[in-house]
C-alpha positions as CSV (number, residue, x, y, z in Angstrom):
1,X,83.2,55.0,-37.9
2,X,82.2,58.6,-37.4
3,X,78.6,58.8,-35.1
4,X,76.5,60.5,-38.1
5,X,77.7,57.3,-40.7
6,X,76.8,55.0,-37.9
7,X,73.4,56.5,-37.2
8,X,73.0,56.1,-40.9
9,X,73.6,52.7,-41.6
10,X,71.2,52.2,-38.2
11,X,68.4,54.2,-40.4
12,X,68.6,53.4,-44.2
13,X,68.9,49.5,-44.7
14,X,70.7,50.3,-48.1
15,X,73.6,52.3,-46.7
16,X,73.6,49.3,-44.4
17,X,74.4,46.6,-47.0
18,X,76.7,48.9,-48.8
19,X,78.8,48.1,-46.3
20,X,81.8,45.9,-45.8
21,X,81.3,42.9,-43.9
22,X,84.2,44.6,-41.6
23,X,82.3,47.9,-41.5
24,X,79.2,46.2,-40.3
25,X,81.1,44.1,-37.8
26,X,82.3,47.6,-36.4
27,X,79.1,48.8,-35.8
28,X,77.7,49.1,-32.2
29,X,73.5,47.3,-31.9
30,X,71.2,49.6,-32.5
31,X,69.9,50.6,-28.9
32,X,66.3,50.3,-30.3
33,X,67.1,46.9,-30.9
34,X,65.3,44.6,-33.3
35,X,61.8,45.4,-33.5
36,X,59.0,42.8,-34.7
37,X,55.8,42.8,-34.8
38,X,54.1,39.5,-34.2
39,X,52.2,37.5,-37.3
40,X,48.3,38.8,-35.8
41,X,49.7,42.3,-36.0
42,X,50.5,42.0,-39.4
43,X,47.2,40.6,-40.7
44,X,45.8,43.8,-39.0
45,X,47.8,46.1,-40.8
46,X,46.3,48.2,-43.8
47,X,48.9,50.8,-44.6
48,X,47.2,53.6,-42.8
49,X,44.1,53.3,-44.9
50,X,40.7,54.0,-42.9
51,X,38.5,52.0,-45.3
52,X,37.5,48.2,-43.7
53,X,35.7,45.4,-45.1
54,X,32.2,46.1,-44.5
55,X,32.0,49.5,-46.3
56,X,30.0,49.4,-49.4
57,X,31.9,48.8,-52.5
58,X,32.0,52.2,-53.8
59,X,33.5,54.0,-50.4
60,X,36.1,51.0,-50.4
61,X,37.0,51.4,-53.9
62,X,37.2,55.1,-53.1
63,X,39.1,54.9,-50.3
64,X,41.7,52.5,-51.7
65,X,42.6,54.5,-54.4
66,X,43.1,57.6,-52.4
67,X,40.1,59.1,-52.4
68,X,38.5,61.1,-49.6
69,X,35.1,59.4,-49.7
70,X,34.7,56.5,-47.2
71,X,31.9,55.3,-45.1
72,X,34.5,54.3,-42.5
């Protein structure tokens, strides 16, 4: 495999499973490696939105659809 396809099926999961099972075997591990995050981080993570719990309703409800008021 050329560098840039193998970068590529690194990058884009779908390119990845288009693959032959002889393909992927070629593949050298990612030097990144696996990365996980632990079950505590993912409770904590809110898609990059700003807005928390304890804002009133209307700054969470603006917040969560996108808009720029929030009492965060």
């Amino acid at each position: 495999m050329k560098n840039d396809e193998i970068i590529r099926a690194w990058r884009d999961a779908d390119y990845f499973f288009d693959l032959s099972d002889e393909q992927r075997a070629l593949l050298p591990e990612n030097p990144v490696g696996m990365i996980e995050l632990s079950q505590d981080a993912l409770t904590t993570v809110a898609g990059g939105a700003s807005c928390r719990i304890s804002c009133c309703s209307d700054c969470c409800n603006s917040c969560a659809s996108g808009g720029s008021l929030c009492c965060c």
